[in-house]
N, C-alpha and C positions, 0 to 999 in steps of 0.2 A: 387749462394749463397744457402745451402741449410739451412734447419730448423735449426738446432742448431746454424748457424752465425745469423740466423734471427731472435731466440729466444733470444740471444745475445746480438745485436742490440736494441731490444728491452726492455728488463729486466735488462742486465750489468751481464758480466761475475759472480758475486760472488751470482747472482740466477739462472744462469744454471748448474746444478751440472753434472758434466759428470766424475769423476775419480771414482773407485772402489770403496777407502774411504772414498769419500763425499755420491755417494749415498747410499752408505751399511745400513744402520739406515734406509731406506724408502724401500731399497728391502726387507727386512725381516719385519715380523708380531712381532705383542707381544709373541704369542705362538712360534716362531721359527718352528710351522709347512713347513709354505710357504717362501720359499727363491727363489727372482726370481733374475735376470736383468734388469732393466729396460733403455730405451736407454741414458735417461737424468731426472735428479730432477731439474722442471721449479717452482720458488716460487714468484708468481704472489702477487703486494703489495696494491691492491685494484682488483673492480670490473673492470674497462677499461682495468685494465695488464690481466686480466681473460679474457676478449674479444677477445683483440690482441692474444692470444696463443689459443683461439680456433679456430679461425681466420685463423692463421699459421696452426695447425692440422689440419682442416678441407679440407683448400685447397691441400694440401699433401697426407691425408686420413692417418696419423699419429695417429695411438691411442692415446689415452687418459684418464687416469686412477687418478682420484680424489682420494685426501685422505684427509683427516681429522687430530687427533690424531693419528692417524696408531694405534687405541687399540682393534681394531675389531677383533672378533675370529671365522670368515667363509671365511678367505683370500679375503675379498672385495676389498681390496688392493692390491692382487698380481701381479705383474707387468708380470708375466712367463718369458721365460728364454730366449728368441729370442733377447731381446731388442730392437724391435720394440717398447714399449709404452711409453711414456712419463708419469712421474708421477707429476702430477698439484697439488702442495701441497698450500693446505690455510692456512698455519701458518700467517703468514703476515697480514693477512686480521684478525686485534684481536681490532677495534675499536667496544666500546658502544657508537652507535649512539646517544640513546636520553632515558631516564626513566624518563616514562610517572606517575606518582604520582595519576592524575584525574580518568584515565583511564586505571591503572595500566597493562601496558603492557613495554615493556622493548625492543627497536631497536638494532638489533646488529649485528655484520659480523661475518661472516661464521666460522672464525679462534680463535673465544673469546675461552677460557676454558670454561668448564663449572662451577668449582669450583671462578672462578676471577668475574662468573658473581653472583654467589652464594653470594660471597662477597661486590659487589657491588651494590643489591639489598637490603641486610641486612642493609647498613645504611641510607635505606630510612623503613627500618621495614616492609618489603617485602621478599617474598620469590618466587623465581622460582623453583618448587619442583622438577620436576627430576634430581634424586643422585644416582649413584649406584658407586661398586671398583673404577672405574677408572676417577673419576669426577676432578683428578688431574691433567692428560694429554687430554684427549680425549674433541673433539671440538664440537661446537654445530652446525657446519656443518656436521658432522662426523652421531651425536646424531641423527639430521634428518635423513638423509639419511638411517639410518638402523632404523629408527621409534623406534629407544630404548627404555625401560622399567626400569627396577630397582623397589625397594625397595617400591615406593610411589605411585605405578600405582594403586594400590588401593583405595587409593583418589581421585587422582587428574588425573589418565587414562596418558598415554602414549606419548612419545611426539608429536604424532600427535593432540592427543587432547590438547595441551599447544601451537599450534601453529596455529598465525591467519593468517601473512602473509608470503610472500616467493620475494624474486630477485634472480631470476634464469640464468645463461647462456648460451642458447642452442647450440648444435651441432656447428652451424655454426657462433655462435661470436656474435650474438643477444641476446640482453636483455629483457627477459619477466619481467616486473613490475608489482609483484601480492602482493606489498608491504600494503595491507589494514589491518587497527586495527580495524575493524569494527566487531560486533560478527555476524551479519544478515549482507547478502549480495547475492542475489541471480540472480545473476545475468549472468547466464549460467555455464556450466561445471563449476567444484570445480580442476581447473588446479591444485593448491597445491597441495592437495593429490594426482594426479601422483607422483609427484618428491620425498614426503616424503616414504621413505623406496625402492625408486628404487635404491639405491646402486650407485648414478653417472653413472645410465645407460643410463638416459632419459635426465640430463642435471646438471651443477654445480649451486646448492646452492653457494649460494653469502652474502647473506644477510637474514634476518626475522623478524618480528613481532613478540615476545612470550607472554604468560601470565603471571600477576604475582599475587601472591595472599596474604594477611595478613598474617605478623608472626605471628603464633602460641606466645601467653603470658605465657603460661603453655604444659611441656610437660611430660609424664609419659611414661617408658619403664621398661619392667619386661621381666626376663626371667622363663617361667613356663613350668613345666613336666607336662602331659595331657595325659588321659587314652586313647586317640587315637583320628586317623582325624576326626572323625564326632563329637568328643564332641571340638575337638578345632574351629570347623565350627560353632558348638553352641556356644561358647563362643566368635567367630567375631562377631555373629547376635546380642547378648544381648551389647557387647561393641558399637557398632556401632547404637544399639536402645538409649541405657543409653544416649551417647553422640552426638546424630544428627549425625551419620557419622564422625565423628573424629578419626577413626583410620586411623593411617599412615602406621602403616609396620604392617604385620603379616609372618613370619618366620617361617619357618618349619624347626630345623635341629636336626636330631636324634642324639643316644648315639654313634653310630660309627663316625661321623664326630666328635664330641668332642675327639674322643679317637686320630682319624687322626689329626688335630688338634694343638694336644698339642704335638704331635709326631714331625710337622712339626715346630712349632712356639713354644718353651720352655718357652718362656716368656708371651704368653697369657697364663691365666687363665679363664677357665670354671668358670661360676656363681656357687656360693654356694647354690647347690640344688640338689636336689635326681633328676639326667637325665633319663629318661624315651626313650623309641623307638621313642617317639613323645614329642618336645620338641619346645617352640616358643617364638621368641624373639617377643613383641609385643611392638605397640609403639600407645599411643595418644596425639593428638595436639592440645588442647582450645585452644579457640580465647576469651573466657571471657564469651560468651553466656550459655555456660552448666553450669549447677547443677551441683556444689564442684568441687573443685583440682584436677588434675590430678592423684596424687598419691592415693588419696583418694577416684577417681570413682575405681582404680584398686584394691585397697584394698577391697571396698565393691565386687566389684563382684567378686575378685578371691576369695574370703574368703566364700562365698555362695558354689562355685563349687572345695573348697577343704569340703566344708563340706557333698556336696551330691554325692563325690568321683570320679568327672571328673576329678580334679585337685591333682596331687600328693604334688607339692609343687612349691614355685614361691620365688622368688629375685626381689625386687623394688627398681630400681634406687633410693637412697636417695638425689643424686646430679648430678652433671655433670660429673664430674670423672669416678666412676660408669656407667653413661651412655654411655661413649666412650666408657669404658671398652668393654662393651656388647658390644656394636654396631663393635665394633676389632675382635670379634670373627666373626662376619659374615662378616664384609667386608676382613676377609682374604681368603674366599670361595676357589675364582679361583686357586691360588697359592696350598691351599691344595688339590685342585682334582688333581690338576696337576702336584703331588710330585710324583709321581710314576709311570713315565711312562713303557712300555704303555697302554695311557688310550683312553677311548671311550668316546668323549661326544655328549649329546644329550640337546633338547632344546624344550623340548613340553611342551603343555599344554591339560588341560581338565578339563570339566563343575568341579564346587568344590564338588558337589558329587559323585564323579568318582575319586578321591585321591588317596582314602585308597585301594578300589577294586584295579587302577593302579598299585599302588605299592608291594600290593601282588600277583597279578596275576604276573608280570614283574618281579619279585623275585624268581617265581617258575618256570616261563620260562628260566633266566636268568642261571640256574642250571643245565638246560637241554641245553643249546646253548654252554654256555662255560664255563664247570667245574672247580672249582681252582678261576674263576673271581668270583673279590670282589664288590660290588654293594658301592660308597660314594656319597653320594646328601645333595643338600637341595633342599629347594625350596620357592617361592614366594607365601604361602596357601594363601593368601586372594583372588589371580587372578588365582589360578589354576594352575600357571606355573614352573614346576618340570625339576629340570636341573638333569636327568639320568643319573651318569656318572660312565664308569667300570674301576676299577684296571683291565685290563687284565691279569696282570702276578703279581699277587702282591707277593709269596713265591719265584719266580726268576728263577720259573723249564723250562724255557724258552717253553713257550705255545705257538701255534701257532696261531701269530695273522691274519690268514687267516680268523678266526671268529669274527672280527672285524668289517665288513659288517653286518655281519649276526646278531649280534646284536642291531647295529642301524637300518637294518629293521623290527625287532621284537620289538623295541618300538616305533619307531614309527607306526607301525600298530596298536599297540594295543590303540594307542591314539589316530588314526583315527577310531578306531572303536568304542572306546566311545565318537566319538561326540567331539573330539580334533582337536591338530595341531600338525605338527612336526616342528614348526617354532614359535617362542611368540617373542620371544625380541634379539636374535641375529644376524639375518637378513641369506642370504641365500649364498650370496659371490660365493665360488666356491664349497664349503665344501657339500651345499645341494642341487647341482646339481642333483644326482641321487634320492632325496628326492619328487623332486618339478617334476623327469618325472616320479615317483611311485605314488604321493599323490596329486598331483596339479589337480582341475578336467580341462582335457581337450579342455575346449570350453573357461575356464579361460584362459587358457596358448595362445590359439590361438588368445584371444582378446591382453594377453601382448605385443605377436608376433608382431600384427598389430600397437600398439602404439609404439612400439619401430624402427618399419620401418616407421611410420610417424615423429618421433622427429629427429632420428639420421638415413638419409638414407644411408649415409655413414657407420655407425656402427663402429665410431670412440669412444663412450664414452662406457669404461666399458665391454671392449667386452668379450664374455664368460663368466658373472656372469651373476648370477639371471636365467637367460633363459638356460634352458636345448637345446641342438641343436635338 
């Protein structure tokens, strides 16, 4: 009998995906960059169907390639084309084990959405804050595993930081139980943090403990044009003084992305305001404790910094409407870098007083690498993290994207050389392979080496991402 009758067996025909049309939706990405083969889509309907199929893989030496939402954009999910790997998908696994009220933490499997848990939390008047585009498909298995970011890392830190516990499946069909709600625990290695943002190299996410925290009573989002990145830096520091820390999102998107924008999406509209190079959708979230309303801390201090000429002019949310409205235009990000291909994108960060210098030095570089390319970004200004990304060919005189390299290593160097990363929130997959053996230091990579010949000595989970050969 071999694997697939045994997978079979196991699971029941209508979760071994084996025809063309069944797995096609798991071999391709959201980008459509990565189109593999994979041998079979195995969709395991708890943690024990996760054991038995590593179980079976292991003993075979059968890859195996975890997925999530399949929304990731570093092909962490590419099955390649051999069809050798099995793709272990956690849809199935979408139970809320338990929401904790006392100790507000939230139990949940692997396959939950992230948006259903969103939902789920809100009617206990709770929030689990990581949100970003794709909070409507993509799973919180998914979300670990590339240690994702979004919009709120600014608050509330990444979801490594929102995560206490882990139920892990290792390599070989064993269940590591590192299921604790505890915030202090020290009690040898912090095993979690392996697995979080190893990509299902080191083992399947199963299950988690996350945090949750008080809904916001009051929330205030303005879109404002700003004399440039260091007075918009000023102006996180005083919102963030005014209100103990209560900013949620601070946005960066300049006049060319509103132009691409509207280009792409006819029916968004740009806030009614004079856009500037530097433009920021910002957002705060009382909990009741601060001094005045929301719309009213933003009033007073944008009104201070139109009058000593940092602030060109600002839009306040009056309602909820409004508020989407805004918030439509940046979660349409990806879609419009991604209207014209081909593009380059990039995914670094650096210290928040290194922005501006970034983005002009990278502009003038970018002139000289590849003439004709158009530069369209945003970025996440409160955490420094700048999504670089080039129209290559955006007039259609057919450029050559040979320089396509050449410019993802020219920003990313320049953001390791100010004290950056070429990696913040979209994990490393296949895509930042040549990244991680340019920029990874050495003695890092070889400790990875070593943990990942102790978890998986087989090197059946995940093979070929994350780890440069």
């Amino acid at each position: 009998m071999d694997i697939l009758e045994k997978l079979i067996a196991e699971l029941g025909s209508a979760h071994v995906l084996t025809s063309d049309a069944d797995r096609a939706p798991y071999d391709r990405d959201w980008t459509g960059k990565y189109i593999g083969k994979s041998l079979a889509v195995v969709r395991p309907a708890n943690t024990h169907e996760v054991t038995e199929v590593m179980k079976l893989a292991n003993h075979s030496r059968t890859p195996v390639v975890p997925m999530g939402g399949n929304t990731g954009l570093s092909g962490g999910c590419y099955p390649g084309e051999d069809r050798r790997k099995l793709i272990l998908s956690l849809e199935r696994l979408t139970h809320i084990r338990n929401i904790n009220t006392v100790t507000r933490t939230v139990t949940v499997e692997a396959g939950v959405v992230l948006e259903a848990l969103h939902n789920a939390v809100d009617e206990h008047d709770l929030i689990f804050p990581l949100t970003f585009g794709a909070k409507g498909s993509c799973r919180i298995g998914g979300t670990l595993s590339t240690n994702a970011g979004g919009s709120n890392v600014l608050r509330y830190g990444n979801a490594r930081a929102l995560c206490l516990g882990l139920e892990v499946v290792t390599a070989d069909g064993s269940i590591m139980n590192l299921m604790s709600s505890l915030r202090k625990d020290n009690t040898g290695y912090d095993l979690k943090d392996l697995f979080i943002g190893a990509e299902g190299t080191l083992g399947v996410i199963t299950g988690a403990v996350l945090k949750l925290f008080p809904k916001p009573t009051d929330y205030g989002t303005a879109m404002v044009a700003v004399s440039g990145t260091e007075a918009a830096l000023d102006l996180l520091n005083i919102l963030n003084d005014r209100t103990g820390g209560a900013v949620e999102a601070f946005e960066y998107m300049p006049k060319s992305y509103f132009s691409a924008m509207t280009t792409r999406f006819p029916q968004l509209k740009a806030p009614r305001t004079q856009l500037a190079d530097v433009n920021i959708l910002m957002e705060i979230g009382l909990t009741g404790l601060e001094r005045g309303g929301a719309a009213e801390i933003l009033e007073s201090v944008l009104g201070a910094a139109m009058e000593n000429g940092t602030v060109f002019d600002a839009a306040i949310a009056q309602n909820s409407a409004q508020r989407k409205s805004m918030w439509a235009c940046r979660e349409a990000a990806l879609e419009v870098i991604l209207s014209r291909p081909p593009v380059v994108t990039t995914d670094i960060a650096v210290p928040l007083d290194k922005v501006g210098a970034f983005l002009a030095q990278m502009n003038r570089q970018l002139a000289d690498i590849a003439p004709g390319a158009e530069p369209i970004l945003f970025a996440h200004l409160g955490d420094g993290n700048i999504h670089y990304t080039v129209w290559m060919d955006p007039q259609g005189s057919g450029a050559n994207a040979e320089s396509d390299e050449a410019v993802i290593k020219a920003v990313e160097a320049l953001a390791l050389d100010m004290g950056g990363t070429f990696s913040a929130e979209h994990g490393i997959g296949v895509y930042k392979l040549g990244s991680m053996r340019r920029g990874k230091d050495p003695v890092a990579l070889d400790a990875m080496r070593h943990i990942k010949r102790a978890l998986d000595p087989e090197n059946i989970l995940n093979p070929g991402k994350v780890l440069p050969d």
